[in-house]
KOLKOL-209532 format. One record per residue: residue number from 1; residue in three letters; x, y, z of N, C-alpha, C in turn. Coordinates in steps of 0.001 Angstrom, whole numbers, plus 500000, padded with zeros to 6 digits. Layout:
(node NUM; ala; (X; Y; Z); (X; Y; Z); (X; Y; Z))
...
end
This chain:
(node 1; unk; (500854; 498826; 500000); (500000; 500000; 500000); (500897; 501233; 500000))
(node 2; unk; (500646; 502362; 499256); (501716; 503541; 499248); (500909; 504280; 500377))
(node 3; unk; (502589; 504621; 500704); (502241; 505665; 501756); (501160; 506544; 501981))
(node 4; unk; (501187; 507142; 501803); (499800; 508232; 500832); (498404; 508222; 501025))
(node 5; unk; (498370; 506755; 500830); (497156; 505669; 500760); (496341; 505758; 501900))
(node 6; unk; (495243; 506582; 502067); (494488; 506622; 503331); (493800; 505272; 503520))
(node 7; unk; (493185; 504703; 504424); (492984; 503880; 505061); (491188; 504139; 505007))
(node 8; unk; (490248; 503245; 503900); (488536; 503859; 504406); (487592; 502333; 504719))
(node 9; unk; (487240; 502411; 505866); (486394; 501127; 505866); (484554; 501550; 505581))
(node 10; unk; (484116; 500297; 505191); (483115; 500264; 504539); (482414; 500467; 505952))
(node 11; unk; (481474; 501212; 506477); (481046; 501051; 507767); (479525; 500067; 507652))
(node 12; unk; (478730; 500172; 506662); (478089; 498837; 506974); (478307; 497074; 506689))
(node 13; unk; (479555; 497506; 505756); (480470; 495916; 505563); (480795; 495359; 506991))
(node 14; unk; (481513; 496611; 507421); (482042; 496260; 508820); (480977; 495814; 510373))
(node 15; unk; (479966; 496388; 510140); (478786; 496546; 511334); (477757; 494804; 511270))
(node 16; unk; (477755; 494710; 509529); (477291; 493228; 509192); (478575; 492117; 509864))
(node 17; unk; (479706; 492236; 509688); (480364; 491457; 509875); (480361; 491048; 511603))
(node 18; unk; (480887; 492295; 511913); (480192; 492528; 513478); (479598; 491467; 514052))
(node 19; unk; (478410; 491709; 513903); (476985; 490719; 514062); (477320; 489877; 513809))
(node 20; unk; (477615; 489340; 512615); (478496; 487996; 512401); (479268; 487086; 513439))
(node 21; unk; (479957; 487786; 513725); (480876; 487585; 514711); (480634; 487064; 516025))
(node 22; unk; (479468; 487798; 516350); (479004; 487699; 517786); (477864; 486773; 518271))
(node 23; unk; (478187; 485982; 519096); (477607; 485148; 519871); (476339; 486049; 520603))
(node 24; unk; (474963; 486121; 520312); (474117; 486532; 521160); (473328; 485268; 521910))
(node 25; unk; (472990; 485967; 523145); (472477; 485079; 523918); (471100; 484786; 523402))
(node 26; unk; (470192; 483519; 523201); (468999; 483250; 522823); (467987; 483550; 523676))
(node 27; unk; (466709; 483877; 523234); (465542; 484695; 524795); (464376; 484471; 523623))
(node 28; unk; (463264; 484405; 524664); (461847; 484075; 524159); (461973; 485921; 524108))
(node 29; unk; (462065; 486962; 524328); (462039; 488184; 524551); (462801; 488618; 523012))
(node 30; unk; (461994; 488267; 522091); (462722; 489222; 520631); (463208; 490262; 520656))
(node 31; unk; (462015; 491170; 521038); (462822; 492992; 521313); (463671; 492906; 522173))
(node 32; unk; (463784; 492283; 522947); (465437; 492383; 524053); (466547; 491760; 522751))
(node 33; unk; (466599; 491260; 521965); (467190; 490504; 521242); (467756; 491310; 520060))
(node 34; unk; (466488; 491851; 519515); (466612; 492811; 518360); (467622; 494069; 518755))
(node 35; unk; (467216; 494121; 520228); (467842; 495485; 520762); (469072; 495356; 520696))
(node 36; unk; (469585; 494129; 521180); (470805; 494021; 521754); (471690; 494046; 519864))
(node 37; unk; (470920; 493648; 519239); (471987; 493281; 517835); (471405; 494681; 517032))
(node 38; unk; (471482; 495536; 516902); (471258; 497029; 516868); (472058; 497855; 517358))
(node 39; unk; (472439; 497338; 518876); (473207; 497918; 519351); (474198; 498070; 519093))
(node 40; unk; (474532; 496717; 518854); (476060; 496451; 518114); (476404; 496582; 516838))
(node 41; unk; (475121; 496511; 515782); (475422; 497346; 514920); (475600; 498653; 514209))
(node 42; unk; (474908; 499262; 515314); (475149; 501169; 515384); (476313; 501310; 515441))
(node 43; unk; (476647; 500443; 516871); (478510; 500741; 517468); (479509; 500615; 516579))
(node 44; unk; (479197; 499706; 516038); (480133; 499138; 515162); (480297; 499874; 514095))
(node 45; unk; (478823; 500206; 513146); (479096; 501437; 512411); (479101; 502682; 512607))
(node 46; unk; (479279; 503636; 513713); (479395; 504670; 514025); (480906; 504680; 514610))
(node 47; unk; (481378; 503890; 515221); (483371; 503346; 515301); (483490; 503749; 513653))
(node 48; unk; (483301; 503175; 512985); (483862; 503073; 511476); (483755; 504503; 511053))
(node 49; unk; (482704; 505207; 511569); (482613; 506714; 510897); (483763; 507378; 511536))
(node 50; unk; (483855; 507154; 512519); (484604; 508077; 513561); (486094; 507939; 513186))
(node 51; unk; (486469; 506601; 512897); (487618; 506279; 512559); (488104; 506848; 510651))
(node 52; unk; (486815; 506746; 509525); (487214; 507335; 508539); (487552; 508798; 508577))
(node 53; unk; (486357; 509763; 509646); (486827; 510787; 509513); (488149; 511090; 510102))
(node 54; unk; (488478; 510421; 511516); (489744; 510911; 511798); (490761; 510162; 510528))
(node 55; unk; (491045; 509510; 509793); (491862; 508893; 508844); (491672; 510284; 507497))
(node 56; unk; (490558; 510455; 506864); (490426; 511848; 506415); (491217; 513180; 507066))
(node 57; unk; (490956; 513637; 508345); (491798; 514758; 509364); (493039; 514214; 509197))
(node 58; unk; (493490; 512973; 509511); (495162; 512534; 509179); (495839; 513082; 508058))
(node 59; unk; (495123; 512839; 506409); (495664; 513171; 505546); (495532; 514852; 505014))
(node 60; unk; (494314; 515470; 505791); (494217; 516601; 505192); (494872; 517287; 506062))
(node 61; unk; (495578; 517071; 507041); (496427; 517800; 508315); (497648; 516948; 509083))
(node 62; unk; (498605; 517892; 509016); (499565; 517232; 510139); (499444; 517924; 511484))
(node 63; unk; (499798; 517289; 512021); (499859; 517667; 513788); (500834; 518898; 514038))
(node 64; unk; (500776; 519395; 514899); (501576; 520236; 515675); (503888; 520248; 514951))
(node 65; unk; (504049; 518795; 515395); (505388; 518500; 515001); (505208; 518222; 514092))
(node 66; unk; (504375; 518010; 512490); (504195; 518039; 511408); (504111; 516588; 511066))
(node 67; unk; (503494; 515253; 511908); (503707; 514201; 511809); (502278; 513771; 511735))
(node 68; unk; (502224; 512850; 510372); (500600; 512097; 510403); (500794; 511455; 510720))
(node 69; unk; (499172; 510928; 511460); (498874; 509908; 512264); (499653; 508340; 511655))
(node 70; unk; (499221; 508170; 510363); (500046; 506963; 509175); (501480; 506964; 509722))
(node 71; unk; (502372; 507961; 510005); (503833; 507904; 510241); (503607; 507436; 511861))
(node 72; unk; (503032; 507714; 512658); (503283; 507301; 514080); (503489; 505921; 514015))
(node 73; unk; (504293; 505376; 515535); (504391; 504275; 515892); (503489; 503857; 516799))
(node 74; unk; (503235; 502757; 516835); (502245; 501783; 517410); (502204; 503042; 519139))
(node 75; unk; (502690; 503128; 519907); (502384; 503334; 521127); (502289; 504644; 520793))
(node 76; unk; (502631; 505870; 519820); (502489; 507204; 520004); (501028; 507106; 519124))
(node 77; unk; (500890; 506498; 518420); (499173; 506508; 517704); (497925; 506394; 518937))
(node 78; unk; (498384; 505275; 519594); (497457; 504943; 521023); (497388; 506159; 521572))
(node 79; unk; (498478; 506814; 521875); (498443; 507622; 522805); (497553; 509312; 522146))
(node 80; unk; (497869; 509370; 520796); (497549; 510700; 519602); (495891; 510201; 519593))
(node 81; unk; (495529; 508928; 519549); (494406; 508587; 519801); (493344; 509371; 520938))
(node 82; unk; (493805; 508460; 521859); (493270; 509025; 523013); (493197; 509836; 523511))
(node 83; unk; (494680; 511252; 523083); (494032; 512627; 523080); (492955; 513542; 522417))
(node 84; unk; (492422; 512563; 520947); (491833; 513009; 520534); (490181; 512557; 520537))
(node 85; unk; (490498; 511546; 521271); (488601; 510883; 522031); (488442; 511708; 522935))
(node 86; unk; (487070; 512428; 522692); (486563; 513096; 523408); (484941; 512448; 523222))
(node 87; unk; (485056; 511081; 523717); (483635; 510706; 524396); (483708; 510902; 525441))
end
């Protein structure tokens, strides 16, 4: 992949797969059921938004020391991360 190369995930590829993935518990209670796999597919695709736009902000901006997020290393990304979650 060239450098360059922003990074875009499909956010309802990703939110189906999700679900996929996950073991839900079985219940005579559908709407508790429905709820719960909704849930996880919002999360899952609203992560994916959050993550394209910051991957978008990466390439249309460098940081402060002039370094995109793509150039960081594994523990300064975590950390460039989490200054920038503001849930």
């Amino acid at each position: 992949m060239a450098e360059e190369q922003k990074t875009q995930i499909d956010p309802d590829t990703f939110a189906y797969q999700a679900l996929s993935t996950i073991h839900f518990r079985e219940s005579v209670d559908y709407e508790a059921q429905l709820k719960e796999r909704l849930t996880v597919f919002l999360m899952a695709k609203y992560l994916v938004d959050d993550f394209n736009h910051l991957e978008d902000q990466s390439f249309a901006a460098s940081d402060a020391a002039g370094v995109t997020l793509s150039k960081l290393g594994f523990n300064d990304l975590l950390a460039k991360i989490s200054e920038l979650n503001h849930y």
